[in-house]
C-alpha atoms as a printed R data frame, in Angstrom:
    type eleno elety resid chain resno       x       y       z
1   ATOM     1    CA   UNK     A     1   0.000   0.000   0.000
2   ATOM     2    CA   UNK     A     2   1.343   3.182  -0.912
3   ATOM     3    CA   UNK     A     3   2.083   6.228   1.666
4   ATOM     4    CA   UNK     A     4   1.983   9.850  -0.150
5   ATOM     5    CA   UNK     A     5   4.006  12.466   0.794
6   ATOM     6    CA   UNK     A     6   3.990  16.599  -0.459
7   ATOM     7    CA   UNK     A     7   6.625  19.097   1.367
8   ATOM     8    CA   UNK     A     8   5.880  22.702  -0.066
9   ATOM     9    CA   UNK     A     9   5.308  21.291  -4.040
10  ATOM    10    CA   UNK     A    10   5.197  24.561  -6.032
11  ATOM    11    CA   UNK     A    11   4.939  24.346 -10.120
12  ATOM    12    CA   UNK     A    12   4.932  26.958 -12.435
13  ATOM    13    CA   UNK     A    13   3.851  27.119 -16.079
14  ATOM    14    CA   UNK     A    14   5.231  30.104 -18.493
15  ATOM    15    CA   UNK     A    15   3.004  30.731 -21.301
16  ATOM    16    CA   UNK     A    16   3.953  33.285 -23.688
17  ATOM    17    CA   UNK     A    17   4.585  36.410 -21.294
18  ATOM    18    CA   UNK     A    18   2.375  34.679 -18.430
19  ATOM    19    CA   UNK     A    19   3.257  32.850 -15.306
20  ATOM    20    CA   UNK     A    20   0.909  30.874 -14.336
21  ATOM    21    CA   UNK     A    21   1.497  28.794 -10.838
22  ATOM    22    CA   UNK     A    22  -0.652  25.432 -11.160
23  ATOM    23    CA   UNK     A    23   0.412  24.355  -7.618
24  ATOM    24    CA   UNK     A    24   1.437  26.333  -4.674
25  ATOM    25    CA   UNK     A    25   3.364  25.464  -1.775
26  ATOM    26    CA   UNK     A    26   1.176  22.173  -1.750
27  ATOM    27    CA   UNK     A    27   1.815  20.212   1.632
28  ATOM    28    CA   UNK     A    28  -0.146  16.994   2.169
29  ATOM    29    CA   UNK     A    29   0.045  13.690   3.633
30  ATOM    30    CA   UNK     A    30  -2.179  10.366   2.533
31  ATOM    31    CA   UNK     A    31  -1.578   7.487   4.347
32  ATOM    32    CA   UNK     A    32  -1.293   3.629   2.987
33  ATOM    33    CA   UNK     A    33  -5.186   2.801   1.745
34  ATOM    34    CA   UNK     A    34  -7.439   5.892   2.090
35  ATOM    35    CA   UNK     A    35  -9.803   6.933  -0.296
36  ATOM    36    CA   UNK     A    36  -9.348  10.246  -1.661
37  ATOM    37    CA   UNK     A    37 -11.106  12.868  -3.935
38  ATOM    38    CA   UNK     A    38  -9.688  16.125  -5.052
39  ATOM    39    CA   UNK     A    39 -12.479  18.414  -5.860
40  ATOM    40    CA   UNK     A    40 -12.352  22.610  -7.420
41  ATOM    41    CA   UNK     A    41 -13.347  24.395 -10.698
42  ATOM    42    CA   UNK     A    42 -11.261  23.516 -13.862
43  ATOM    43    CA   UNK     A    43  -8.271  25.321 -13.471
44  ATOM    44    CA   UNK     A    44  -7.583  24.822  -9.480
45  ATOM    45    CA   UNK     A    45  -4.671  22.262  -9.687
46  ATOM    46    CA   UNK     A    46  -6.359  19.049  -9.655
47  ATOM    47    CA   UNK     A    47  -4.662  17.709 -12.653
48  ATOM    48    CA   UNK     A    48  -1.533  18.987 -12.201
49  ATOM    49    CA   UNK     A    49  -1.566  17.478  -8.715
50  ATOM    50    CA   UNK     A    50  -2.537  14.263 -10.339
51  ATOM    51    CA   UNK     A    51   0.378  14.445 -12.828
52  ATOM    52    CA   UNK     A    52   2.835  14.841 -10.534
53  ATOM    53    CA   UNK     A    53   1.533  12.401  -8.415
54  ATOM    54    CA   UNK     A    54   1.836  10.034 -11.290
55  ATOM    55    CA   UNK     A    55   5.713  10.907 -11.961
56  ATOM    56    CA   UNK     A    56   4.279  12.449 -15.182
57  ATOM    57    CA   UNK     A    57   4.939  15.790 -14.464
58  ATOM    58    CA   UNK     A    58   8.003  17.379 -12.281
59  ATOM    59    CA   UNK     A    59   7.805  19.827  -9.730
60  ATOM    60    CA   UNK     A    60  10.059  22.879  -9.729
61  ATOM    61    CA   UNK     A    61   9.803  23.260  -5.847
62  ATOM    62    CA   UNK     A    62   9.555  20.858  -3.217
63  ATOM    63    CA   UNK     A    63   9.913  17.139  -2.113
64  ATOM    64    CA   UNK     A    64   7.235  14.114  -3.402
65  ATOM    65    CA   UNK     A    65   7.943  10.846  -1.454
66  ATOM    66    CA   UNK     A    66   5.689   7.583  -2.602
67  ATOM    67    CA   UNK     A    67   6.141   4.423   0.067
68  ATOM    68    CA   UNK     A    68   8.901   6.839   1.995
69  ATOM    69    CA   UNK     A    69  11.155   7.290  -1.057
70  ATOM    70    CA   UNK     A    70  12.221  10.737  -2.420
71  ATOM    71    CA   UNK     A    71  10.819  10.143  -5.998
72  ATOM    72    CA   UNK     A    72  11.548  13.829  -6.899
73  ATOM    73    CA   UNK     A    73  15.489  12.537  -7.111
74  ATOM    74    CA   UNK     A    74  15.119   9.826  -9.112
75  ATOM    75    CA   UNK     A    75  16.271  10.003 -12.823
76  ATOM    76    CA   UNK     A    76  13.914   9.306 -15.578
77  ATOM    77    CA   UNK     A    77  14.475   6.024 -16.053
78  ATOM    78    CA   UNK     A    78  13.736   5.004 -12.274
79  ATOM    79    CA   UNK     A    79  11.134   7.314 -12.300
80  ATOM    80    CA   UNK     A    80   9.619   4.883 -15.152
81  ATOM    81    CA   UNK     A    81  10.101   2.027 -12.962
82  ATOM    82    CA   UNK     A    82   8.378   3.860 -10.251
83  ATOM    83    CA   UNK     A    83   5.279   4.604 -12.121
84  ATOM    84    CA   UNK     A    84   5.098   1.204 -14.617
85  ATOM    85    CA   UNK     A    85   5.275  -0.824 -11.095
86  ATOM    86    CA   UNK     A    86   3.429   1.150  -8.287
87  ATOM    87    CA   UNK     A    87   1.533   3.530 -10.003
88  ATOM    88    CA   UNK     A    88  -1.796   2.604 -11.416
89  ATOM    89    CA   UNK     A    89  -3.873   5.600 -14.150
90  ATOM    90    CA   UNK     A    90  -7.601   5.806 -14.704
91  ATOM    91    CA   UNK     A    91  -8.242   8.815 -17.152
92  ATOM    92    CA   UNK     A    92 -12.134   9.938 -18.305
93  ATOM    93    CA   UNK     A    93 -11.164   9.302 -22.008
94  ATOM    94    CA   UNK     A    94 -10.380   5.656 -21.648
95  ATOM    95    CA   UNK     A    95  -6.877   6.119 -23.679
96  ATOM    96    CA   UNK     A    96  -7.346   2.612 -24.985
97  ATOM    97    CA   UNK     A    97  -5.247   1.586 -27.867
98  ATOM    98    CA   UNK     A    98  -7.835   1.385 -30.736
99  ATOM    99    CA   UNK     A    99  -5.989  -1.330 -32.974
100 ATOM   100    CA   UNK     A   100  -5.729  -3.102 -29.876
101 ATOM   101    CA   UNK     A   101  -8.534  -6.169 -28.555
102 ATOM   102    CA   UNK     A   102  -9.540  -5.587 -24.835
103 ATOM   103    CA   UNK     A   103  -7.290  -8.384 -23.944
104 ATOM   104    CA   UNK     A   104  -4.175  -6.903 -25.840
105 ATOM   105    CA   UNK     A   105  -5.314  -3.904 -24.151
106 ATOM   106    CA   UNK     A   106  -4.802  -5.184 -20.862
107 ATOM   107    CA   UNK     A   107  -1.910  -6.827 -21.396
108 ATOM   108    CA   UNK     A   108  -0.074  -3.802 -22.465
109 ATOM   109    CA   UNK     A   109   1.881  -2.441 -19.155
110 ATOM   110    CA   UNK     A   110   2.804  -6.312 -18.681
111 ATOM   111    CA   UNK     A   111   3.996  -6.474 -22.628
112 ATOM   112    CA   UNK     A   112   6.039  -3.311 -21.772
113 ATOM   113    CA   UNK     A   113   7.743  -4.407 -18.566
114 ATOM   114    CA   UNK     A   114   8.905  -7.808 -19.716
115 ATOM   115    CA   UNK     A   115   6.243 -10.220 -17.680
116 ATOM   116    CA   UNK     A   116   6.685 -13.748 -19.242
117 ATOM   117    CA   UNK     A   117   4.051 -14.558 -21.882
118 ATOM   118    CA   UNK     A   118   2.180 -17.287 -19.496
119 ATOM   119    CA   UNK     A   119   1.721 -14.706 -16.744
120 ATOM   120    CA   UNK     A   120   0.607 -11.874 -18.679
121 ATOM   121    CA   UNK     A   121  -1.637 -14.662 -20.217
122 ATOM   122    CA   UNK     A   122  -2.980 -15.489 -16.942
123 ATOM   123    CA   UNK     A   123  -3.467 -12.423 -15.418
124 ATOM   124    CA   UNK     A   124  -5.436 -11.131 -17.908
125 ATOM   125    CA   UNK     A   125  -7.524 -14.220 -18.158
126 ATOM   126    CA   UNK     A   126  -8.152 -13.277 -14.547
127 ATOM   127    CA   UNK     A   127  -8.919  -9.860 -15.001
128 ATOM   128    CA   UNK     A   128 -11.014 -10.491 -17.770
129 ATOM   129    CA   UNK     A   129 -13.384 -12.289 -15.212
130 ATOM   130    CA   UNK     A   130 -13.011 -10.147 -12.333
131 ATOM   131    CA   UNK     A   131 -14.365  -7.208 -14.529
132 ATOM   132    CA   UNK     A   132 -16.775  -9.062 -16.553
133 ATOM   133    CA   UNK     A   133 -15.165  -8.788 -19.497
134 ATOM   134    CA   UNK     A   134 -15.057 -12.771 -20.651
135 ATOM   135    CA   UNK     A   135 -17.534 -11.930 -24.088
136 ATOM   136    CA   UNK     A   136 -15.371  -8.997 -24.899
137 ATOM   137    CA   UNK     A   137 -11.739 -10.358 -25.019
138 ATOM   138    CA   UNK     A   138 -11.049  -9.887 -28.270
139 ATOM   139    CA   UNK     A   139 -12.994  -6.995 -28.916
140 ATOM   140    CA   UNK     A   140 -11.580  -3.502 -30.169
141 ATOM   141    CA   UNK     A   141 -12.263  -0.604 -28.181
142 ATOM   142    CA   UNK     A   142 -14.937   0.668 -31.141
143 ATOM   143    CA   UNK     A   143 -16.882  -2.287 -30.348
144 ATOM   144    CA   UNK     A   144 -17.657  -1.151 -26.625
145 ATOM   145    CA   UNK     A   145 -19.444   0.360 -24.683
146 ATOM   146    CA   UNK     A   146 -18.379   3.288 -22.668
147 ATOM   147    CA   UNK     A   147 -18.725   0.866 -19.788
148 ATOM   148    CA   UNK     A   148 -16.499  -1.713 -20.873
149 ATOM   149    CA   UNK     A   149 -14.027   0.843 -22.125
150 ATOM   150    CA   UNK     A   150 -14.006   1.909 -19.290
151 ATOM   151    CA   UNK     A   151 -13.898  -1.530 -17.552
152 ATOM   152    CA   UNK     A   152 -10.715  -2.553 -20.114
153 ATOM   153    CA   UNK     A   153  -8.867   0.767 -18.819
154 ATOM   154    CA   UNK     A   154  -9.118   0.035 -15.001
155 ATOM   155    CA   UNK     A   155  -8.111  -3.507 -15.760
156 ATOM   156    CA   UNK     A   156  -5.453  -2.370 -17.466
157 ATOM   157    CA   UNK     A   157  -4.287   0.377 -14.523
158 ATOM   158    CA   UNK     A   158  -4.513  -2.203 -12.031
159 ATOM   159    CA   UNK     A   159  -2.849  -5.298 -13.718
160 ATOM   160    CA   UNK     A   160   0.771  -4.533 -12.421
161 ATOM   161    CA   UNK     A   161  -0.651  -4.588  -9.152
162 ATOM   162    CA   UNK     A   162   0.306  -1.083  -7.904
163 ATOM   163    CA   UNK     A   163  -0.183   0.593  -4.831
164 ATOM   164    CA   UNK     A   164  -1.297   3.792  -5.639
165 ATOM   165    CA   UNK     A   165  -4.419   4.169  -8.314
166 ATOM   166    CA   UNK     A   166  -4.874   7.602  -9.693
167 ATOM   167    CA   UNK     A   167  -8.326   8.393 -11.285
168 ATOM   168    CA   UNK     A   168  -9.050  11.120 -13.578
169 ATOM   169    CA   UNK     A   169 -13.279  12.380 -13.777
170 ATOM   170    CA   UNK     A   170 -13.420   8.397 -14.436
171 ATOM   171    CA   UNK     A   171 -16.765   8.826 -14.688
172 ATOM   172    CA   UNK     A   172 -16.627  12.113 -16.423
173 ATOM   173    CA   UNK     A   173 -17.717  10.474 -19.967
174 ATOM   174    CA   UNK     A   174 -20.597   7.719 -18.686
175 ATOM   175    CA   UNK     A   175 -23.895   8.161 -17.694
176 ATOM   176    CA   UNK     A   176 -24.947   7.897 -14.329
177 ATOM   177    CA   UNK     A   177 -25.887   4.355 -13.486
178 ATOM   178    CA   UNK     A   178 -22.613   3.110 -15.687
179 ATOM   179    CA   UNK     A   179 -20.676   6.209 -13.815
180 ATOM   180    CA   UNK     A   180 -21.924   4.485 -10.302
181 ATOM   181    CA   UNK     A   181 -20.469   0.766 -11.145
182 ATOM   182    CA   UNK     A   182 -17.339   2.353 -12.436
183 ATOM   183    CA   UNK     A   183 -16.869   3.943  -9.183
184 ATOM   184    CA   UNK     A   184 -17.864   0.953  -7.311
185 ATOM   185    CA   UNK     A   185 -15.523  -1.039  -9.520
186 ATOM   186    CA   UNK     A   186 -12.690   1.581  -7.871
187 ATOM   187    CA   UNK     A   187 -14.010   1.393  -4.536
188 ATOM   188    CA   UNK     A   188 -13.448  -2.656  -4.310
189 ATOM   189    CA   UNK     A   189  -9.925  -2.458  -5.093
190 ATOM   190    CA   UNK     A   190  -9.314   0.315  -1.876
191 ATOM   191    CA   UNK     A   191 -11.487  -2.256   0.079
192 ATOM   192    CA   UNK     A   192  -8.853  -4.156  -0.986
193 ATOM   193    CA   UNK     A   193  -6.046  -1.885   0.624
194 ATOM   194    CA   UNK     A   194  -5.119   0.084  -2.641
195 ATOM   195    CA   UNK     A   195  -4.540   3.732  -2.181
196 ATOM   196    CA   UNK     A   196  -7.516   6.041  -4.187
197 ATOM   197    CA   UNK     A   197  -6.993   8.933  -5.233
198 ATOM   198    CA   UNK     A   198  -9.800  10.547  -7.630
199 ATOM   199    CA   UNK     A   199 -10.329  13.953  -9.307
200 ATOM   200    CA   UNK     A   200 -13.953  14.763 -10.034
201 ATOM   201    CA   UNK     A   201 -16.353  17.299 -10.938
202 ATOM   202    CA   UNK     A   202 -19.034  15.469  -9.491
203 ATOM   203    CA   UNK     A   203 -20.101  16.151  -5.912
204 ATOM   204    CA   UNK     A   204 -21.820  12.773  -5.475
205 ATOM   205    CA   UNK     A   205 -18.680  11.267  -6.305
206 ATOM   206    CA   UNK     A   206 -16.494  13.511  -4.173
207 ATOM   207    CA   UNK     A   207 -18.839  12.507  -1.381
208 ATOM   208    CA   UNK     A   208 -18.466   8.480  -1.843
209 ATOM   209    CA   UNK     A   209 -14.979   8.980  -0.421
210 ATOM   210    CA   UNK     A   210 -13.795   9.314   3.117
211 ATOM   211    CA   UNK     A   211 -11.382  12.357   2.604
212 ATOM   212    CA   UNK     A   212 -12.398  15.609   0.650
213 ATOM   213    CA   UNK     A   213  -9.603  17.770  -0.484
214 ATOM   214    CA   UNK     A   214 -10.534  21.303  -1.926
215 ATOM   215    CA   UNK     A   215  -8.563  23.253  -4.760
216 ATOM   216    CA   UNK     A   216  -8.534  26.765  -5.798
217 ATOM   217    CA   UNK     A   217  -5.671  28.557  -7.445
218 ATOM   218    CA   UNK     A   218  -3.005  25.804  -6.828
219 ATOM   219    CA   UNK     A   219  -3.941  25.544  -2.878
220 ATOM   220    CA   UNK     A   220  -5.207  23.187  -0.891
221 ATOM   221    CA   UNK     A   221  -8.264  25.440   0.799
222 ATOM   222    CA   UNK     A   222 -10.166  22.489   2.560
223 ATOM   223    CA   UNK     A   223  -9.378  18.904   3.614
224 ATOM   224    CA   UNK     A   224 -12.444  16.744   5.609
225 ATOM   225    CA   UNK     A   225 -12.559  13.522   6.254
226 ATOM   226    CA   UNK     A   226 -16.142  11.674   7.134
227 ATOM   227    CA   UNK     A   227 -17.430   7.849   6.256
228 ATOM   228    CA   UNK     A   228 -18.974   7.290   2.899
229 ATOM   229    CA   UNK     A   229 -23.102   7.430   2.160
């Protein structure tokens, strides 16, 4: 299970003449397992803060430490490592591999990190089941529903088995019943002891989890913490 730590991340975008500071002196703590969701308007942080929590973006001040490790000091290569092996992504656009079958799909972060062909075989015959997905193994993302996109992308963020599962408005593109099993679907694996962390729009989402953190202008303004509806 994966331990966050922020000390004082700042980062700062230039664009054109303007300055623009996405995240400001951002200090926070989330311990192994909780259930998170980062809520503010567009344009408060939340993705950045998601980015860098997901080694895809640096900061220009401050210290990020996943499981008690400085990942801020780690070159990009290890930094790779870091996020193909511990860090899990959920984004609202699916960002499925069209040519690719939902299996093949799934496979993918396995394919890229060298698993042997019988355990990537096996795991995603697994995961296939666990999400429901038996009927649609073999077909393309075109051939799904926003539901079972979606399904196929969670499958494939949690296949490595990482501690830490970052989540995107992964509901931001469904309708509302398919938005609620999604979310469910994300809530079983924290049951299961893997670190949360969601951006959303949506209050009722926001709600479902058992820490609220509020964003405006780079800050964290708010942080509560009460047990799920």
């Amino acid at each position: 299970m994966a331990q966050v730590e922020l000390d004082g991340i700042d980062r700062i975008f230039h664009l054109g003449d303007a300055t623009v500071h996405a995240l400001r002196a951002v200090t926070l703590s989330i311990e192994a397992g909780e259930y998170v969701a980062v809520m503010g308007p567009s344009g408060s942080g939340k993705s950045t803060l998601l980015n860098l929590l997901g080694l895809l973006d640096p900061p220009d001040a401050g210290v990020y430490r996943l499981e008690g490790r400085d990942v801020t000091s780690l070159d990009p290569d290890q930094q790779a490592e870091v996020r193909s092996r511990r860090i899990g992504f959920v984004f609202q656009s699916f960002h499925l591999v069209p040519r690719l079958s939902a299996a093949e799909n799934i496979a993918l972060p396995m394919t890229l990190a060298g698993i042997h062909p019988d355990e990537r075989a096996e795991r995603v015959r697994r995961a296939l089941s666990d999400f429901g997905l038996d009927q649609r193994a073999d077909h393309r993302p075109d051939q799904l529903s926003g539901g079972q996109r979606q399904r196929v992308a969670i499958a494939r963020a949690t296949i490595m088995q990482p501690a830490l599962l970052l989540a995107d408005e992964p509901t931001g593109n469904l309708d509302r019943a398919t938005g609620l099993e999604v979310t469910r679907l994300l809530e079983a694996l924290n049951a299961r002891g893997t670190t949360l962390i969601v951006v959303t729009h949506d209050p009722a989402m926001g709600q479902r989890a058992r820490r609220q953190l509020g964003m405006e202008d780079g800050a964290i303004f708010s942080d509560t913490r009460g047990a799920p509806p």
